[in-house]
Structures are given as structure tokens and as C-alpha cells.
RODO-2510 file (C-alpha; in nm, 4 decimals, decimal comma):
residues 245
     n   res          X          Y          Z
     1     x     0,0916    31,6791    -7,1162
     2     x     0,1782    31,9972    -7,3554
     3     x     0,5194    31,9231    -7,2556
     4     x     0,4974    31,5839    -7,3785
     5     x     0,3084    31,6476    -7,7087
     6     x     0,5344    31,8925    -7,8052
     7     x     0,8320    31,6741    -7,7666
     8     x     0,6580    31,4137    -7,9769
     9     x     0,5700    31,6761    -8,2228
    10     x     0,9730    31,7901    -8,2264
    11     x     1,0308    31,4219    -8,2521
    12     x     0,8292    31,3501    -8,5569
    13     x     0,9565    31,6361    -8,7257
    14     x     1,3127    31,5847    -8,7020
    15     x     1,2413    31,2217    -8,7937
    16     x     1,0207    31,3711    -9,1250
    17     x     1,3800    31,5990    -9,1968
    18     x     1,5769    31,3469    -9,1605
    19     x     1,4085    31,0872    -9,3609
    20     x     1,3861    31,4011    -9,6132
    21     x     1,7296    31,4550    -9,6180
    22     x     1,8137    31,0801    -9,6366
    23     x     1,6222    31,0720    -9,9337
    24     x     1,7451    31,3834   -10,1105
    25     x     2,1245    31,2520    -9,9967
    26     x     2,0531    30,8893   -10,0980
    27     x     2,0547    30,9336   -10,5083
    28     x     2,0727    30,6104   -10,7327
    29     x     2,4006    30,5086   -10,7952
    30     x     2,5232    30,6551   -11,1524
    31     x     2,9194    30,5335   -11,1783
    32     x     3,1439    30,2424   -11,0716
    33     x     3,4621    30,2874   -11,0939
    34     x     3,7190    29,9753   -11,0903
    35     x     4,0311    29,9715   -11,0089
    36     x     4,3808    29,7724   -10,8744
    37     x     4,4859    29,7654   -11,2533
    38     x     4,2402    29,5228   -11,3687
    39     x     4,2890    29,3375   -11,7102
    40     x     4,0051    29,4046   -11,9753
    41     x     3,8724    29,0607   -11,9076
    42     x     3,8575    29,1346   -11,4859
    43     x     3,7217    29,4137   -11,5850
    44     x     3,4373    29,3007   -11,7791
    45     x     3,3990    29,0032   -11,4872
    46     x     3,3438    29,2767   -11,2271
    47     x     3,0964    29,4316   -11,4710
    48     x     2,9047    29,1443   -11,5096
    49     x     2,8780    29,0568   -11,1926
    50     x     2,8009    29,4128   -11,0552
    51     x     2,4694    29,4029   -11,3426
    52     x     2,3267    29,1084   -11,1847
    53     x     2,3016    29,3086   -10,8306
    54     x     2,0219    29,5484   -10,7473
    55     x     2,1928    29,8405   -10,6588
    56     x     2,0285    30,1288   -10,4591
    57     x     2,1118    30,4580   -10,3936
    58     x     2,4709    30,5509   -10,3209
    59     x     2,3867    30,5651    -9,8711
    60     x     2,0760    30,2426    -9,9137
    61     x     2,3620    30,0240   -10,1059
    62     x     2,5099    29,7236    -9,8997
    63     x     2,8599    29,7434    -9,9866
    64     x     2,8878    29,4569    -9,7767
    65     x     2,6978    29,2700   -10,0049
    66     x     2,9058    29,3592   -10,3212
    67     x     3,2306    29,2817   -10,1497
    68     x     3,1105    28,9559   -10,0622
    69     x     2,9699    28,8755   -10,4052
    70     x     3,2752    29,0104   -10,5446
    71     x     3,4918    28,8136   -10,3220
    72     x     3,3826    28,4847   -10,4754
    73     x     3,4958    28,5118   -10,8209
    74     x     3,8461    28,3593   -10,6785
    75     x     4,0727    28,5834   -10,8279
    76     x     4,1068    28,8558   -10,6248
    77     x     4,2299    28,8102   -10,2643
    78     x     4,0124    29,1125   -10,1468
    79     x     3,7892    29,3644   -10,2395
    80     x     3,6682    29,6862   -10,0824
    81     x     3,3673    29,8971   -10,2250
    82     x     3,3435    30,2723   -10,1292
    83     x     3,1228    30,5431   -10,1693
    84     x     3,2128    30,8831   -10,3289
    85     x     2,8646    31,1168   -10,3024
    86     x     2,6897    31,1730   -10,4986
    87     x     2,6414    30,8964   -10,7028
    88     x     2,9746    30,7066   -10,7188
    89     x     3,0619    30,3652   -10,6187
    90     x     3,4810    30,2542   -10,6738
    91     x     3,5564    29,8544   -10,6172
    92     x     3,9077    29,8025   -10,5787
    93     x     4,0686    29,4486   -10,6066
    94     x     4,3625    29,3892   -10,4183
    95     x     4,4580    29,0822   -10,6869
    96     x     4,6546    28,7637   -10,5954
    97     x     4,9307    28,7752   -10,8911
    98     x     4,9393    28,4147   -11,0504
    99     x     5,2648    28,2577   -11,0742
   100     x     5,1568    27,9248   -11,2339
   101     x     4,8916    27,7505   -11,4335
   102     x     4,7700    27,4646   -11,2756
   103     x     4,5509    27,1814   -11,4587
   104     x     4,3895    27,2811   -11,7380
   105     x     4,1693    27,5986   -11,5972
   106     x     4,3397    27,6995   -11,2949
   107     x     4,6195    27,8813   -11,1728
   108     x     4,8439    27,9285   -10,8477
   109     x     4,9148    28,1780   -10,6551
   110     x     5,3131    28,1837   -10,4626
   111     x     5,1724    28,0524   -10,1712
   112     x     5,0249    27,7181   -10,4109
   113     x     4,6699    27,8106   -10,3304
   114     x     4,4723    27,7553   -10,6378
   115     x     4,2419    28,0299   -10,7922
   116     x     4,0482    28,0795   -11,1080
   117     x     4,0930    28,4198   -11,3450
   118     x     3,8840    28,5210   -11,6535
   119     x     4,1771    28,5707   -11,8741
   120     x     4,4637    28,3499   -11,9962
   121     x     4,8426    28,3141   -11,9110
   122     x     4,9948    28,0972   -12,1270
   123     x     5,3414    28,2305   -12,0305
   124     x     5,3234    28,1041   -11,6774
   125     x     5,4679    27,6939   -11,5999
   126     x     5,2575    27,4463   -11,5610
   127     x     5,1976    27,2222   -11,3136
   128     x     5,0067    26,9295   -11,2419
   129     x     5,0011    26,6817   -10,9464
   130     x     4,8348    26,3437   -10,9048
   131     x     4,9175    26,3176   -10,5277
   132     x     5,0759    26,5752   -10,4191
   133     x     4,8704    26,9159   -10,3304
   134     x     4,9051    27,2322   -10,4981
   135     x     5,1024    27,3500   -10,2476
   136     x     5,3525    27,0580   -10,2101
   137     x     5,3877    27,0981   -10,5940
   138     x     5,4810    27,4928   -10,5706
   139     x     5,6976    27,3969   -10,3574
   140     x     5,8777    27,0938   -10,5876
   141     x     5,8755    27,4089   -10,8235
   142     x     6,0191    27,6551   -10,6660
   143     x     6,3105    27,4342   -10,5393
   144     x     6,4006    27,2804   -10,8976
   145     x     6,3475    27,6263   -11,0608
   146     x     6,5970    27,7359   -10,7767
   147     x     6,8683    27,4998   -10,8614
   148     x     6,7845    27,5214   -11,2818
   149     x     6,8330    27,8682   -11,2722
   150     x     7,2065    27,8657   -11,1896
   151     x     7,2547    27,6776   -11,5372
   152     x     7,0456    27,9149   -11,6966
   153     x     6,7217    27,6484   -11,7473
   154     x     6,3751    27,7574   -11,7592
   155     x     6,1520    27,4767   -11,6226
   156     x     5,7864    27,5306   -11,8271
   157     x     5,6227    27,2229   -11,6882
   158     x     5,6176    27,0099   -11,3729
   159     x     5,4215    26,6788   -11,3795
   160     x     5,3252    26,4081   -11,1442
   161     x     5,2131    26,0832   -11,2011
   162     x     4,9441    25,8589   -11,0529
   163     x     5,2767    25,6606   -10,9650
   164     x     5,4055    25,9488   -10,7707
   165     x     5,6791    26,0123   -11,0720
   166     x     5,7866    26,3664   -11,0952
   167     x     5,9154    26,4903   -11,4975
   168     x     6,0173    26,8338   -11,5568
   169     x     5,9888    27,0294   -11,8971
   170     x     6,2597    27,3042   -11,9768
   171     x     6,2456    27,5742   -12,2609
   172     x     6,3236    27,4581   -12,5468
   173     x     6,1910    27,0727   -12,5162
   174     x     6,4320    26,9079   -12,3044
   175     x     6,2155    26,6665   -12,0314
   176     x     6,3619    26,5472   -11,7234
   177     x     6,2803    26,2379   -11,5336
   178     x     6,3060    26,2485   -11,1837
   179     x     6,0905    25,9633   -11,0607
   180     x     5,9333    25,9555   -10,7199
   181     x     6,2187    25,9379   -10,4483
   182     x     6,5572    26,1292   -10,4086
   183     x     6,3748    26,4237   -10,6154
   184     x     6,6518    26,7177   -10,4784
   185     x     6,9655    26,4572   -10,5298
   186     x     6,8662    26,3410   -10,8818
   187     x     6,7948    26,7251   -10,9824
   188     x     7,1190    26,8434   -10,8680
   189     x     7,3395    26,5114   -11,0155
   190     x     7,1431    26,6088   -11,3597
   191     x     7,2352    26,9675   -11,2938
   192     x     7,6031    26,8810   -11,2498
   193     x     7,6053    26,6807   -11,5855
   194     x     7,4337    26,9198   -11,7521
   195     x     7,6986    27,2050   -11,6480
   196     x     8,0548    26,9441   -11,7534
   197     x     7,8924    26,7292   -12,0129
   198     x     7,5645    26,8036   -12,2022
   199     x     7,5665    27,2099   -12,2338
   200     x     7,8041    27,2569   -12,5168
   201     x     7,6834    26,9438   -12,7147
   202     x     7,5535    27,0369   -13,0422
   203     x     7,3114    26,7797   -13,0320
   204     x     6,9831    26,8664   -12,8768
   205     x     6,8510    26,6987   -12,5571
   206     x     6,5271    26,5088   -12,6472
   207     x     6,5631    26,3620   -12,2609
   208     x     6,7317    26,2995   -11,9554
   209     x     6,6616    26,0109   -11,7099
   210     x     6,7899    26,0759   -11,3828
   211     x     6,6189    25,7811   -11,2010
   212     x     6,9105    25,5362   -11,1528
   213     x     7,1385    25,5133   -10,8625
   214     x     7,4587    25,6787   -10,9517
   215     x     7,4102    25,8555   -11,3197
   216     x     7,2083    25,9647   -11,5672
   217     x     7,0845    25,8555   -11,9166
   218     x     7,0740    26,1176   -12,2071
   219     x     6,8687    26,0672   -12,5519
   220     x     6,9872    26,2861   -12,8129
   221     x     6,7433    26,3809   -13,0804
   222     x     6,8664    26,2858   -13,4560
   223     x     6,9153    26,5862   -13,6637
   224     x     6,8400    26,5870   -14,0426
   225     x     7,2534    26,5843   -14,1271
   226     x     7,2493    26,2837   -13,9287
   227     x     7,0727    26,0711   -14,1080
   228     x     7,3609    25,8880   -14,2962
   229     x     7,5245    25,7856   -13,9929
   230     x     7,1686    25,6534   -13,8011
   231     x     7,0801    25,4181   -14,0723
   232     x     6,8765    25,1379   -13,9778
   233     x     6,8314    25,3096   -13,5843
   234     x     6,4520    25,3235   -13,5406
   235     x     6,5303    25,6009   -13,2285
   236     x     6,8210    25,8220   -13,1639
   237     x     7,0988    25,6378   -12,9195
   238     x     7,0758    25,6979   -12,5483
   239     x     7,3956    25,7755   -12,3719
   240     x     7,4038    25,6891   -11,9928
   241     x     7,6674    25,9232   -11,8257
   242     x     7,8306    25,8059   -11,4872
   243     x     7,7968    26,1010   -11,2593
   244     x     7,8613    25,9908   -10,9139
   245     x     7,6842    26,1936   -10,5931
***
């Protein structure tokens, strides 16, 4: 019976320590550190979102919790919270880079999955889809910006109608019409005309319609020294070029 109390005793006490030592160990949580490279606007977001959480001490804190909350602001593809005693918390974000806007908020990653980020990237192409998914659009990206890179073309937007009509944007202002069939043909007959025909042209491109069966059509915009000769022409002349597949 002596035995027994005096394990209890033993039992209590090392409990009492332990919860002592817990406590003593356990001190509130004084610094987070973020980092990955965050932006100044991620960095605020974390902030924000780190103020609305009741944090304990640095051992009581679920870091669980604060990944998971963390997790949901959609621009970071994961994030893992650890502790650094005795009072320090770091959150690094392991950031999805965005390689194009998408609508008028969003962005996409490579893989087309879309994702939201607190700061802007006007820089990136934009693209916008009526049918097709954000990942079947990446990938109509990626295979025209493939084939306009060899003639040194810059596609900054990528549109599809409610029709299912795909028109491309270049730097500088030239649009491309590729309608909604044949979109990797038409691209590449363009391409071709662009390279033996339209590069060297002083005139600049206003817009190229690739939609017919065996060529394309080309309108020119009128420049100002142009004006004597386009008298009486409401709109600059379109040129259809015969470039055979």
C-alpha cells in the first residue's frame, strides 16, 4: 500500500515538473518570420492573415492550423510553419510562379491551374477562354507561343469566343484570327507568310485573318503620309495573300 502511494506520489510529481517545465518552455510567441522571397504585398497577406489567428505559446501553437489557414489564400502551393525556441515562428511559402493572367483577377500557373495573388502582373499574357478550360487554353498558349517565337513574335493575349473562335494579340498590336478549327495549321500558314511576305513591310499589321482555306488576309493600318493616296477609303485596304499548306 506504501508501495503504491509512493508511486502515485512520484507520479504526481513528475507530472507537476513537467507541466512546470511545459509552461516555463511554452513562452508566447514574439516573432514570425516569412520567407520563400515573398513580394511586399504576400508579405503583408501572410501578415494579415497570421493577426486574425490566436496564437499561443511557441510548443501550445497548432502549426497545423496556420498551414492550413495559410494554404487557402491560393497562391502559394505549400506552406510549412516551424518553431525556433524560444519564441520564434518562420512560415515559408513554397510559391507557384504565375506564368499568365487569366480573366480579369486571376492568374495561371504552367500547369493552367488557376490561382489568385495579392499583387499585380501586368507583364504576364493574357488569356481568356469561353469553352475551353484553363488548362486547354495554356496549352493553345504554349503551342502558338512555341511556333511565334521562331519569328521573333511575342503573343500578349489569347482569346476565345462564346463561338469557340480563338484570336491572338502580339507585341506591338498586331491580332490574329484563328477561328475555331485547324488552330495549329492556320498558325503555322500565318507564320510562313509572316516570315516571306509581311516582316519587312513598312506598313504596320493592324490584322491578319487566317480563317480561310488556303491563305490569309492582311489589313494594313494607314499611316499619316498616307493619307493622299487613301482618299475617300473609309478603312485601310485588306490584302488576302495566297499561301498554300
Amino acid at each position: 500500500m506504501i508501495k503504491r502511494a509512493l508511486l502515485i506520489s512520484a507520479c504526481c510529481g513528475l507530472l507537476a515538473c513537467g507541466y512546470f517545465v511545459w509552461r516555463v518552455l511554452d513562452r508566447p510567441v514574439q516573432t514570425i518570420v516569412v520567407s520563400g522571397e515573398p513580394s511586399i504585398a504576400e508579405r503583408q497577406r501572410v501578415e494579415e492573415t497570421l493577426a486574425a489567428l490566436e496564437l499561443g505559446g511557441i510548443l501550445s501553437t497548432s502549426l497545423a492550423d496556420i498551414e492550413s489557414r495559410l494554404g487557402q489564400m491560393g497562391w502559394a502551393r505549400e506552406v510549412t510553419v516551424r518553431r525556433h525556441w524560444p519564441d520564434r515562428l518562420e512560415v515559408r511559402l513554397h510559391k507557384v510562379i504565375p506564368v499568365a493572367r487569366w480573366g480579369e483577377q486571376d492568374y495561371l500557373a504552367a500547369s493552367g491551374e488557376p490561382m489568385q495573388l495579392p499583387g499585380r502582373h501586368p507583364d504576364l499574357p493574357a488569356l481568356w477562354a469561353h469553352i475551353s478550360s484553363p488548362q486547354q487554353a495554356m496549352e493553345v498558349y504554349r503551342l502558338l507561343q512555341l511556333y511565334a517565337a521562331r519569328q521573333n513574335l511575342q503573343i500578349v493575349t489569347l482569346t476565345e469566343s462564346p463561338q469557340g473562335e480563338w484570336q491572338v494579340g502580339f507585341a506591338g498590336g498586331m491580332r490574329l484570327l484563328l477561328g475555331a478549327r485547324d488552330v495549329n495549321s492556320r498558325m503555322q500558314r500565318f507564320l510562313r507568310a509572316y516570315a516571306t511576305a509581311l516582316r519587312y513591310r513598312p506598313e504596320p499589321i493592324s490584322y491578319a485573318d487566317a480563317r480561310y482555306t488556303s491563305g490569309i488576309a492582311v489589313r494594313f493600318e494607314m499611316r499619316d503620309n498616307d493619307n493622299a493616296q487613301l482618299v475617300g477609303q473609309i478603312e485601310p485596304a485588306t490584302q488576302t495573300l495566297g499561301i498554300q499548306n
